[in-house]
Predicted model as a PDB file, atoms N, CA, C, CB and O in Angstrom, pLDDT in the B-factor column:
MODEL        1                                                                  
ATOM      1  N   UNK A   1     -37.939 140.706 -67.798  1.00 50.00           N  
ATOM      2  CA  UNK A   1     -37.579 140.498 -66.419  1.00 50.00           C  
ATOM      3  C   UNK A   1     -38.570 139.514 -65.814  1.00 50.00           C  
ATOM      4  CB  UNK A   1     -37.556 141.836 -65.637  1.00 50.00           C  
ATOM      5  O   UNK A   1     -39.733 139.855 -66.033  1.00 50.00           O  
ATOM      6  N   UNK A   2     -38.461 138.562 -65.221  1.00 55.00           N  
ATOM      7  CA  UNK A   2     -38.529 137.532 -64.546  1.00 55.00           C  
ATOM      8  C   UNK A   2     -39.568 137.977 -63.346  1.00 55.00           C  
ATOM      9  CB  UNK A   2     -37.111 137.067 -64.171  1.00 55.00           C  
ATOM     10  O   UNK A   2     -39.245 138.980 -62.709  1.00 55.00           O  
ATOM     11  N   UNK A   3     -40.578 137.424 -63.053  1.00 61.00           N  
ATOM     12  CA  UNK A   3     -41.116 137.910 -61.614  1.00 61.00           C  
ATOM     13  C   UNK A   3     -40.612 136.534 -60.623  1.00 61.00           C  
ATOM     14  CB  UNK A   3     -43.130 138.196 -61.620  1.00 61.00           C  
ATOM     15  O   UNK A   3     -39.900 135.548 -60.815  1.00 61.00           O  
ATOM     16  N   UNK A   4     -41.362 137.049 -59.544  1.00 59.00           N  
ATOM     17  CA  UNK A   4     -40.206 136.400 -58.623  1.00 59.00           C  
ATOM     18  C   UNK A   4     -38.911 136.128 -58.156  1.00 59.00           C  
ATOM     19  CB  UNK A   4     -40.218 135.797 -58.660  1.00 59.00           C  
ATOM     20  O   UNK A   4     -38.546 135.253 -57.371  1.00 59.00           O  
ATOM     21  N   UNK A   5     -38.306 136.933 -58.700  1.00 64.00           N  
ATOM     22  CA  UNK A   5     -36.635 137.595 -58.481  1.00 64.00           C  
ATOM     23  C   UNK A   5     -36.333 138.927 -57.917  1.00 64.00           C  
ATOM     24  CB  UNK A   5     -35.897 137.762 -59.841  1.00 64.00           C  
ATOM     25  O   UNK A   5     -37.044 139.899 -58.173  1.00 64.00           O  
ATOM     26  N   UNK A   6     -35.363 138.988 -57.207  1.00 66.00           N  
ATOM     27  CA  UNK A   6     -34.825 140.034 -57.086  1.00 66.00           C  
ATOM     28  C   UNK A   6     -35.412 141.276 -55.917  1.00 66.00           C  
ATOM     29  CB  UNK A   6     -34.827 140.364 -58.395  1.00 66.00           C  
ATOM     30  O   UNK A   6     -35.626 141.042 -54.727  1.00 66.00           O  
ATOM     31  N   UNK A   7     -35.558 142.328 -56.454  1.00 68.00           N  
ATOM     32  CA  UNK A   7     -36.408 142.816 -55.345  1.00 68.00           C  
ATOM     33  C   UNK A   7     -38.222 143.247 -55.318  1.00 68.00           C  
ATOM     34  CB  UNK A   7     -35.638 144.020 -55.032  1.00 68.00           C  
ATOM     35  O   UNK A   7     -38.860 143.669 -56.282  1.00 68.00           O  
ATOM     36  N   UNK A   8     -38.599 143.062 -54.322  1.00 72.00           N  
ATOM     37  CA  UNK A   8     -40.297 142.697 -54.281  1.00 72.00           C  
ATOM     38  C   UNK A   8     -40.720 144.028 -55.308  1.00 72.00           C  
ATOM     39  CB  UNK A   8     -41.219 142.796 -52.294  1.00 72.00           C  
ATOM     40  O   UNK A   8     -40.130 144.999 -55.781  1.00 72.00           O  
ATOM     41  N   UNK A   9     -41.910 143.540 -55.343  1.00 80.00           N  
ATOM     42  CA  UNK A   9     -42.689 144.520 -56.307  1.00 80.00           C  
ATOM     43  C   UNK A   9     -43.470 145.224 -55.393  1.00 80.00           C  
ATOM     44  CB  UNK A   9     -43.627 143.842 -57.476  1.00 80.00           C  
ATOM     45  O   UNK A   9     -44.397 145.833 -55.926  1.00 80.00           O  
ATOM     46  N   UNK A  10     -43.403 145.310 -54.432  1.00 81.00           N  
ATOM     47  CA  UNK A  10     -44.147 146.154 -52.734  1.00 81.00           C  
ATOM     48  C   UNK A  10     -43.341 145.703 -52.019  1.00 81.00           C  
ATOM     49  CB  UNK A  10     -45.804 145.770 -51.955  1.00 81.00           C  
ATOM     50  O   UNK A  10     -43.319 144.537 -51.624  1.00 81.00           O  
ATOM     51  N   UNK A  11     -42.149 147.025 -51.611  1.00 90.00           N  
ATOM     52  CA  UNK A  11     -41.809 147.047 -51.141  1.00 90.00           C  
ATOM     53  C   UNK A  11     -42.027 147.957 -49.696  1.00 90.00           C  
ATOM     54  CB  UNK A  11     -41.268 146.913 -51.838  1.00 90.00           C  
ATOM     55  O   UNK A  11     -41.051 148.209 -48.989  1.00 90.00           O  
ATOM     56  N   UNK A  12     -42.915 148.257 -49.462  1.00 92.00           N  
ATOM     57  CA  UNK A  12     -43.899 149.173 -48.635  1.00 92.00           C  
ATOM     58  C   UNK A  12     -44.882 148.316 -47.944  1.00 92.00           C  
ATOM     59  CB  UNK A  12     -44.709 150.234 -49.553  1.00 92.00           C  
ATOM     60  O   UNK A  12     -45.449 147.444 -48.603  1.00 92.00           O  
ATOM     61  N   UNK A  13     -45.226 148.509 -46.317  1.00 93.00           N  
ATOM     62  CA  UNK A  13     -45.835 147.614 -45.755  1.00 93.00           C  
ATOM     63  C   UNK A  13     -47.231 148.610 -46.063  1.00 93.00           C  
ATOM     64  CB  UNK A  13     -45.261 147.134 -44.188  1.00 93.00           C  
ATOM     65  O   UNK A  13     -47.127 149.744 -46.529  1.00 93.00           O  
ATOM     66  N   UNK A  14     -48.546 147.959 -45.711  1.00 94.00           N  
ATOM     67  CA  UNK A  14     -49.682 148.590 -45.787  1.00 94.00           C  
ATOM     68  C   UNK A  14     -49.810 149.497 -44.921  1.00 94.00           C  
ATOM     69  CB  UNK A  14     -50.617 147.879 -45.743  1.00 94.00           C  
ATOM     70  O   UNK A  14     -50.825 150.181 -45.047  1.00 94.00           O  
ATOM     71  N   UNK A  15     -48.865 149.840 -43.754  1.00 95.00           N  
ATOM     72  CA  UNK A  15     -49.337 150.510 -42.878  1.00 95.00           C  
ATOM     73  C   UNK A  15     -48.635 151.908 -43.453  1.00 95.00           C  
ATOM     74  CB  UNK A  15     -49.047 149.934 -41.411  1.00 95.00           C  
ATOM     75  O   UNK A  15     -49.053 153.066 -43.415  1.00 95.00           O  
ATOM     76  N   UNK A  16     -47.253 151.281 -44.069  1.00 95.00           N  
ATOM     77  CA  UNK A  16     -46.466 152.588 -44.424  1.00 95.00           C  
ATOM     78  C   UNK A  16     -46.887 153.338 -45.919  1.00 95.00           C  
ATOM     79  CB  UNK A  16     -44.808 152.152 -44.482  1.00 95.00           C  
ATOM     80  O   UNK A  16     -46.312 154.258 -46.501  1.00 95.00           O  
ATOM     81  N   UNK A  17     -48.014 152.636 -46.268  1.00 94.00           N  
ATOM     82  CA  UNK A  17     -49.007 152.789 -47.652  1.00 94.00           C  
ATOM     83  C   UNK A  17     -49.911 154.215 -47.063  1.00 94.00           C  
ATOM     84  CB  UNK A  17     -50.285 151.035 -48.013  1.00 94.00           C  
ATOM     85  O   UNK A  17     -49.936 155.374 -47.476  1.00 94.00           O  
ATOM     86  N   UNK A  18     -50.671 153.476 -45.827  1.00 93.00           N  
ATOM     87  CA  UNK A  18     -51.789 154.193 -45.471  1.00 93.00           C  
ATOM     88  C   UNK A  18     -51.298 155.645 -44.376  1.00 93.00           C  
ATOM     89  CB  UNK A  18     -52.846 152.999 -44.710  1.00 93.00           C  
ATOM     90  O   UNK A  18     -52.029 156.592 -44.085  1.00 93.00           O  
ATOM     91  N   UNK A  19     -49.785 155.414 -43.911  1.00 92.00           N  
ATOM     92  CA  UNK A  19     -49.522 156.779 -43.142  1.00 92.00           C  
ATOM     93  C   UNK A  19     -48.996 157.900 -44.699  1.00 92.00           C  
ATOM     94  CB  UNK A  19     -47.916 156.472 -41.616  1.00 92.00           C  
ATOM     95  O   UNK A  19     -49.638 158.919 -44.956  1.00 92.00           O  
ATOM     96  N   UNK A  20     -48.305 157.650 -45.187  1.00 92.00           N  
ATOM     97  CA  UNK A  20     -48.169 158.317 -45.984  1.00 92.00           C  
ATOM     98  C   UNK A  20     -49.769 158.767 -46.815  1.00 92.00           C  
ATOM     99  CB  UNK A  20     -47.113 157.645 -46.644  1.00 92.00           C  
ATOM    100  O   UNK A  20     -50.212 159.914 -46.754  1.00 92.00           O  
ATOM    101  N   UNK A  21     -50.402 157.753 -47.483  1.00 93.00           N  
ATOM    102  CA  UNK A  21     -51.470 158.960 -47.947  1.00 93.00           C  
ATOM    103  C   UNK A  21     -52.071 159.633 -46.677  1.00 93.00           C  
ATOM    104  CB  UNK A  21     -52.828 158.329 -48.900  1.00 93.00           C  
ATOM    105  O   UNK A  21     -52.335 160.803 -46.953  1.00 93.00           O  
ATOM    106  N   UNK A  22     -52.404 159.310 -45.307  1.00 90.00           N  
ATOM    107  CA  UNK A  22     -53.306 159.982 -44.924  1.00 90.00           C  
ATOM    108  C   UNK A  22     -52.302 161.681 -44.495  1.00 90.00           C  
ATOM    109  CB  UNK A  22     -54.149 158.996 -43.652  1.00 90.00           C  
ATOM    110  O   UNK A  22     -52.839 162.763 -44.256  1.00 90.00           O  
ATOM    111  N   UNK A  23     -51.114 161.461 -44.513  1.00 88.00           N  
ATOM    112  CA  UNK A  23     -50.183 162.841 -44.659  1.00 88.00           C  
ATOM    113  C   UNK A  23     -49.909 163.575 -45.933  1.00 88.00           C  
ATOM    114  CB  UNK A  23     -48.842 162.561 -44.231  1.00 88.00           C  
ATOM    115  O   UNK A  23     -49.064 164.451 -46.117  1.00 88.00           O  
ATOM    116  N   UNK A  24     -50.778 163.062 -46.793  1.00 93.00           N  
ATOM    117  CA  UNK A  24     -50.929 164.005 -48.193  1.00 93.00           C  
ATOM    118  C   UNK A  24     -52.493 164.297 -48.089  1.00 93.00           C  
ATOM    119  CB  UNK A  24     -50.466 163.097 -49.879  1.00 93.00           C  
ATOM    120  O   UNK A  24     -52.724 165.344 -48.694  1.00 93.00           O  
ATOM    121  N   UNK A  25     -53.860 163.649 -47.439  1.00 94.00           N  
ATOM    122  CA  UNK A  25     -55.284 164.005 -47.722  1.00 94.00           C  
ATOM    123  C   UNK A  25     -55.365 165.371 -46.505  1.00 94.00           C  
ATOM    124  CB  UNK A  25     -56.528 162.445 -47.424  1.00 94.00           C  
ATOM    125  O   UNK A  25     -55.042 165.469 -45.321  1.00 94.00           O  
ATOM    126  N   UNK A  26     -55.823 166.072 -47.271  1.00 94.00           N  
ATOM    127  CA  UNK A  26     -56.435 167.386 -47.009  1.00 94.00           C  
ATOM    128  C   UNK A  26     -57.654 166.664 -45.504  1.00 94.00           C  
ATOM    129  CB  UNK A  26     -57.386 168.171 -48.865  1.00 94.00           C  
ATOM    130  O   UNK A  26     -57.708 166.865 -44.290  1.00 94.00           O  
ATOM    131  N   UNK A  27     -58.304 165.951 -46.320  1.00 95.00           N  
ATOM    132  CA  UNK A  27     -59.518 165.599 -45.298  1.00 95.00           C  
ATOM    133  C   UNK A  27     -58.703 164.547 -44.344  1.00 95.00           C  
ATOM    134  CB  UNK A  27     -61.079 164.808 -46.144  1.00 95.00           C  
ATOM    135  O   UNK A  27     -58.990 163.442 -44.805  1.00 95.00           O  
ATOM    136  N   UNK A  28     -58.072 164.422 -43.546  1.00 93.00           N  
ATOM    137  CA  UNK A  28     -57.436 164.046 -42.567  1.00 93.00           C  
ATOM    138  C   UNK A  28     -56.331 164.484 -41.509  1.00 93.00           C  
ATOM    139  CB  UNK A  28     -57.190 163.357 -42.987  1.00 93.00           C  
ATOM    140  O   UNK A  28     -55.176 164.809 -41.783  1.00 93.00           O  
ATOM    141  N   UNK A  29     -56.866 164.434 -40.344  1.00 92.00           N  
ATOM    142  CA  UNK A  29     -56.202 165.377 -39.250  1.00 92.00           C  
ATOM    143  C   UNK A  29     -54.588 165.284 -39.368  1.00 92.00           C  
ATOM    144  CB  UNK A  29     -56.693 164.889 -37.642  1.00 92.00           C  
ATOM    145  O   UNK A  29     -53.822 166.179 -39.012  1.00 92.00           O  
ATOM    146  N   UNK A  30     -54.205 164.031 -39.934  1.00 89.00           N  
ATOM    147  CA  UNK A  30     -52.888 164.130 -39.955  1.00 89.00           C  
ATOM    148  C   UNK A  30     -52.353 165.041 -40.877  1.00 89.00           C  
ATOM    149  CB  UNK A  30     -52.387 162.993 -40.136  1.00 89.00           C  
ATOM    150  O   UNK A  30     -51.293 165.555 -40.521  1.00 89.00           O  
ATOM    151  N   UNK A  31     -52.893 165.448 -42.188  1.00 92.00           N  
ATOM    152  CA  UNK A  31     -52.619 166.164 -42.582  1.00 92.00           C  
ATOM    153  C   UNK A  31     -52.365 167.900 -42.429  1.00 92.00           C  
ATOM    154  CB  UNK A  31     -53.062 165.715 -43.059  1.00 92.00           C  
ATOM    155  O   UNK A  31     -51.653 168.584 -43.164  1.00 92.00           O  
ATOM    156  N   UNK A  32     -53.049 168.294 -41.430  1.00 93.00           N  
ATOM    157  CA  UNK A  32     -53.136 169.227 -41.263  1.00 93.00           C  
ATOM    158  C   UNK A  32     -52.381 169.484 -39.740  1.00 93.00           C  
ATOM    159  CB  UNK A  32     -54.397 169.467 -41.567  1.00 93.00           C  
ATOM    160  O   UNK A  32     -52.133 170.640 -39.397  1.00 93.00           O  
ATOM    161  N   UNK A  33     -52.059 168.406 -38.917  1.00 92.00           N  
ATOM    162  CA  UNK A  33     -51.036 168.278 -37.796  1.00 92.00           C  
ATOM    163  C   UNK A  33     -49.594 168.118 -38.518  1.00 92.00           C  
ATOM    164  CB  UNK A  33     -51.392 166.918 -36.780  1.00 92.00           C  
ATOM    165  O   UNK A  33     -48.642 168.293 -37.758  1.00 92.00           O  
ATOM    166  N   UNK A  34     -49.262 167.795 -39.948  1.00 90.00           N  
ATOM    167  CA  UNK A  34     -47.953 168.124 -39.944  1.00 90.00           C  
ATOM    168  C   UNK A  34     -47.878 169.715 -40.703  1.00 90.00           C  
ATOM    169  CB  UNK A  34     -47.101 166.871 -40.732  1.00 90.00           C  
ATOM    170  O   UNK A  34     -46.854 170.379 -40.861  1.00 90.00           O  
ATOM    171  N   UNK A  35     -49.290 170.092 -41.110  1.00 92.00           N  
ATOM    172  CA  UNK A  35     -48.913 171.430 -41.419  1.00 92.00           C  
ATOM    173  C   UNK A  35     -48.434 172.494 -40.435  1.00 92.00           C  
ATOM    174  CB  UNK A  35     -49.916 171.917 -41.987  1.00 92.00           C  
ATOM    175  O   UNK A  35     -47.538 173.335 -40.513  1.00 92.00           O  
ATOM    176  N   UNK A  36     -49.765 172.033 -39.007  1.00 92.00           N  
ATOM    177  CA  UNK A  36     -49.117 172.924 -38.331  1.00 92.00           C  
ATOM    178  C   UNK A  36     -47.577 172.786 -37.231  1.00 92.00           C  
ATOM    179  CB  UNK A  36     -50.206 173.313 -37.690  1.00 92.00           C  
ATOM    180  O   UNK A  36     -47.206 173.703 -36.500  1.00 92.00           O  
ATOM    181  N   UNK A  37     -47.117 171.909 -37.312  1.00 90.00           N  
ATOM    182  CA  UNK A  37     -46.070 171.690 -37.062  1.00 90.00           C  
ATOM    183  C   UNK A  37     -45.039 171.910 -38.040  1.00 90.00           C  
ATOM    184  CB  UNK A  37     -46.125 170.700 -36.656  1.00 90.00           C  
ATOM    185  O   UNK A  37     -43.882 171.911 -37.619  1.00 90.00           O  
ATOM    186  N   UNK A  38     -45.193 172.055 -38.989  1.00 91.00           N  
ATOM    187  CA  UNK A  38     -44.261 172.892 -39.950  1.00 91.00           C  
ATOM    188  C   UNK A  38     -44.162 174.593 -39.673  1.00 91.00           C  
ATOM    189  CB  UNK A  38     -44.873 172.655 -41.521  1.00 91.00           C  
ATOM    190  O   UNK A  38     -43.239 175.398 -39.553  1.00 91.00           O  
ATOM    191  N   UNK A  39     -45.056 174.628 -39.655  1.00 92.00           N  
ATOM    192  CA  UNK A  39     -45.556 176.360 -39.454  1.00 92.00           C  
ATOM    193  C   UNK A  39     -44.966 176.693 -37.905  1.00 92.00           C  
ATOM    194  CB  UNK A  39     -47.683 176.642 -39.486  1.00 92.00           C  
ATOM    195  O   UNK A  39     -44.284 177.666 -37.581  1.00 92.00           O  
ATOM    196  N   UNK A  40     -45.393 175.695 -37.131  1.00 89.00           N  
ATOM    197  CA  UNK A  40     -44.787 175.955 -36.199  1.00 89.00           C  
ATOM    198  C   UNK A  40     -43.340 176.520 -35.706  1.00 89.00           C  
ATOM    199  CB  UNK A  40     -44.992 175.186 -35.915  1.00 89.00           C  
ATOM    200  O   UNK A  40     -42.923 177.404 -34.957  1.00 89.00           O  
ATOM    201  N   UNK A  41     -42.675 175.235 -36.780  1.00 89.00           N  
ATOM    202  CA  UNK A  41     -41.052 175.142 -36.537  1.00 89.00           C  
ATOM    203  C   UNK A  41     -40.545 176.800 -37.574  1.00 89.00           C  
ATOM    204  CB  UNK A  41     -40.225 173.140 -37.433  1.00 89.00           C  
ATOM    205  O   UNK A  41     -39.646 177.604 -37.331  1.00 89.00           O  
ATOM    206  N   UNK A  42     -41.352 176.784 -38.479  1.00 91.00           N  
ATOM    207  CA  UNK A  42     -40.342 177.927 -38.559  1.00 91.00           C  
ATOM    208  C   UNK A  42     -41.229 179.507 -38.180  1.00 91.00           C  
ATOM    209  CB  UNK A  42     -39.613 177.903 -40.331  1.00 91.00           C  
ATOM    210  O   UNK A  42     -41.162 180.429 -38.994  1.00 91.00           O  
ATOM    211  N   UNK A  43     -41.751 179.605 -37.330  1.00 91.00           N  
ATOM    212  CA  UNK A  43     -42.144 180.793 -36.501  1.00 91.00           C  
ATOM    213  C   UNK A  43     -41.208 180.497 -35.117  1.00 91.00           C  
ATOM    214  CB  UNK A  43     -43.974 180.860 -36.197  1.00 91.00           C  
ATOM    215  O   UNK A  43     -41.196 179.687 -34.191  1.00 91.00           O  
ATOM    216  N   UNK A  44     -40.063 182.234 -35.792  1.00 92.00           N  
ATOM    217  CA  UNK A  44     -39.500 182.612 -34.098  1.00 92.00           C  
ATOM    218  C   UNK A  44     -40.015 182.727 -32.577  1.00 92.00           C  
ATOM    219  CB  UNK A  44     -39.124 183.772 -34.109  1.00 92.00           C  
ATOM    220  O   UNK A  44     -39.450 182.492 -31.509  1.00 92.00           O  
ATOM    221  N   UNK A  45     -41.522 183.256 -32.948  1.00 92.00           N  
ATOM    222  CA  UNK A  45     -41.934 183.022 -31.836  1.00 92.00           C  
ATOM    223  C   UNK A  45     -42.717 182.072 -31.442  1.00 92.00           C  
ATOM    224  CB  UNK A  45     -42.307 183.815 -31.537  1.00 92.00           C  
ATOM    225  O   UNK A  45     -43.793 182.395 -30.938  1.00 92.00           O  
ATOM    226  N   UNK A  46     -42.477 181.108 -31.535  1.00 87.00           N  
ATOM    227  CA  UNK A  46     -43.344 179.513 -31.243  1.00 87.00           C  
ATOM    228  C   UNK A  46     -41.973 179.115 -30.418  1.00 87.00           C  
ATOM    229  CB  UNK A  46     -43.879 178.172 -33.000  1.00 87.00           C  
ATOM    230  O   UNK A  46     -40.897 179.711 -30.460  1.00 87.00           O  
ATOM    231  N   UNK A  47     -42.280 178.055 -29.730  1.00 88.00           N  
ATOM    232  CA  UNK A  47     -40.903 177.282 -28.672  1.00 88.00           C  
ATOM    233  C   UNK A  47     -40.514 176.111 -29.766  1.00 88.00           C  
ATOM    234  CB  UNK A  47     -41.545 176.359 -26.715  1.00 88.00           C  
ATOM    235  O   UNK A  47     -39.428 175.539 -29.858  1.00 88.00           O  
ATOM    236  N   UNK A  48     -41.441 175.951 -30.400  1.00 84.00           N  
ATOM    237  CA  UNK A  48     -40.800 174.396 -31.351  1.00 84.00           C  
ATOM    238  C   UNK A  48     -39.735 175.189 -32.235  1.00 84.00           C  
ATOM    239  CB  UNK A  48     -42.252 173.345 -32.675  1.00 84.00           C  
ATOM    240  O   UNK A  48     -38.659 174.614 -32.402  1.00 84.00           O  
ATOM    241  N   UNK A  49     -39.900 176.378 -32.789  1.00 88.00           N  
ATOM    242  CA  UNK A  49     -38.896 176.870 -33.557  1.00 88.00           C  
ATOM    243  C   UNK A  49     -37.527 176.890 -32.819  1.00 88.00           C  
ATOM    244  CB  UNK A  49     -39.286 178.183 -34.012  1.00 88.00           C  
ATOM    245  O   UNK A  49     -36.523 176.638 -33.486  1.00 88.00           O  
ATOM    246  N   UNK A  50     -37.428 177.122 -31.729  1.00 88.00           N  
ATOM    247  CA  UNK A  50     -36.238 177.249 -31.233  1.00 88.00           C  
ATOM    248  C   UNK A  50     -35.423 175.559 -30.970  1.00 88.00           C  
ATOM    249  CB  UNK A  50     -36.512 178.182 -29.860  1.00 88.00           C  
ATOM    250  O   UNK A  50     -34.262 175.176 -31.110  1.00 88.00           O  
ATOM    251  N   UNK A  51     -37.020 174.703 -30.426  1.00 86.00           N  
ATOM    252  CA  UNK A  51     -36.363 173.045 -30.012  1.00 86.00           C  
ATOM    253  C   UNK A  51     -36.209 172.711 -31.669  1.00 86.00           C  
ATOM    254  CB  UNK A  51     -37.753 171.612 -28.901  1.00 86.00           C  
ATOM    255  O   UNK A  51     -36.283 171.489 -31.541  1.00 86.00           O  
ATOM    256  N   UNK A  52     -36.106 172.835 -32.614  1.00 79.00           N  
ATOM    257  CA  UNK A  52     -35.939 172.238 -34.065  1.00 79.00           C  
ATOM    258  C   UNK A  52     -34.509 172.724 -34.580  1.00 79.00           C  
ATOM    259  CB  UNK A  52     -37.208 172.796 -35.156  1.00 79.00           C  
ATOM    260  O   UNK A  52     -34.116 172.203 -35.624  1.00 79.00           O  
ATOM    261  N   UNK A  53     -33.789 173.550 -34.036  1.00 84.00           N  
ATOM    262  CA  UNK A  53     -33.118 174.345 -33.997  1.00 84.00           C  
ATOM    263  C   UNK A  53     -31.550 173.576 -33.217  1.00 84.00           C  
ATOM    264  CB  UNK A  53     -33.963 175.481 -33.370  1.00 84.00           C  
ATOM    265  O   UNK A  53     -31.983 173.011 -32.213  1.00 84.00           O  
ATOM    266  N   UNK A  54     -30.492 173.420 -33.260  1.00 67.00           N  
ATOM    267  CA  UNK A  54     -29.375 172.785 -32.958  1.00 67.00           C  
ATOM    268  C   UNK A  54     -29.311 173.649 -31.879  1.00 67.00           C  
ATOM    269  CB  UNK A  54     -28.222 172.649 -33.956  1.00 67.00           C  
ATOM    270  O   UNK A  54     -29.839 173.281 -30.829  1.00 67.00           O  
ATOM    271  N   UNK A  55     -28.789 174.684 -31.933  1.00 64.00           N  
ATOM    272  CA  UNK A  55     -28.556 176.027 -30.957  1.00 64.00           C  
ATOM    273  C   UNK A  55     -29.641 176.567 -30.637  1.00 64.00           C  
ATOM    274  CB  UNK A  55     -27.781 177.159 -31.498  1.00 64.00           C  
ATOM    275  O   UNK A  55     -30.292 177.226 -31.448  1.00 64.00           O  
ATOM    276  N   UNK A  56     -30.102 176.325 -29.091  1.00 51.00           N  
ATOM    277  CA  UNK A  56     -31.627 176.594 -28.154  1.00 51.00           C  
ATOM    278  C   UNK A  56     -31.447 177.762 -28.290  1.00 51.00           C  
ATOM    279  CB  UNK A  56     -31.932 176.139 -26.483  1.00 51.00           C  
ATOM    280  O   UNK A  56     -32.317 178.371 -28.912  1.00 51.00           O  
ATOM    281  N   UNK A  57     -30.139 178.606 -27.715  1.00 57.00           N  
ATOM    282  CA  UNK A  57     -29.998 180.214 -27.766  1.00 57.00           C  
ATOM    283  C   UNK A  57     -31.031 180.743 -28.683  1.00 57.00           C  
ATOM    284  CB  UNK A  57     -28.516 180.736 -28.310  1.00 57.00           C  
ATOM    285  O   UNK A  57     -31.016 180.769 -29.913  1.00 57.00           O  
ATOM    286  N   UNK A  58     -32.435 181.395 -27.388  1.00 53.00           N  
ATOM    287  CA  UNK A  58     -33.176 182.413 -28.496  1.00 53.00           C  
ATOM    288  C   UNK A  58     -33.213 183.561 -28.185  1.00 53.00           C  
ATOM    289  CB  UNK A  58     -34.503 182.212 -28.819  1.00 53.00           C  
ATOM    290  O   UNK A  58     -34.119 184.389 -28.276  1.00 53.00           O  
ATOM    291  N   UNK A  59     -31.616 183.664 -27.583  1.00 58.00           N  
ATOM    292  CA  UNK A  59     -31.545 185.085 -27.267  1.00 58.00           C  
ATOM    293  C   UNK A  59     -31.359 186.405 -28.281  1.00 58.00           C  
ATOM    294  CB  UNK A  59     -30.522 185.102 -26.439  1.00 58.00           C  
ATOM    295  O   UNK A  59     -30.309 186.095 -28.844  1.00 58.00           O  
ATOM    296  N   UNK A  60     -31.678 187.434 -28.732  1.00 53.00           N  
ATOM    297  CA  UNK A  60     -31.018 188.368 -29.839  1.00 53.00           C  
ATOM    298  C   UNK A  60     -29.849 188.676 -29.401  1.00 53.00           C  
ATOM    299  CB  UNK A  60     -31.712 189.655 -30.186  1.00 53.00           C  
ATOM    300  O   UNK A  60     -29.111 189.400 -30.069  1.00 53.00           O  
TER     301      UNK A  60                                                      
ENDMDL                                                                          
END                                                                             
């Protein structure tokens, strides 16, 4: 295969390089802001669980 053809060999900008690892490193706040926003969304009693949710109804 030919270089310079076809589709790039980085296809990923540097920025979309560096958000993604810093949302896999342990030692970085982002990492641990999408944990707790995961955790968040699926605890009933948190409000994000209900806004993540199609149907707001958090009535029983």
């Amino acid at each position: 295969m030919s270089k310079g053809r076809g589709v790039s060999d980085h296809p990923h900008t540097q920025q979309q390089l560096n958000d993604y690892a810093n949302q896999h490193n342990p030692n970085n706040h982002a990492y641990w802001d999408k944990l707790d926003n995961h955790a968040n969304q699926c605890n009933p009693n948190n409000d994000k669980y209900w806004h993540s949710r199609k149907n707001d109804d958090d009535s029983d």
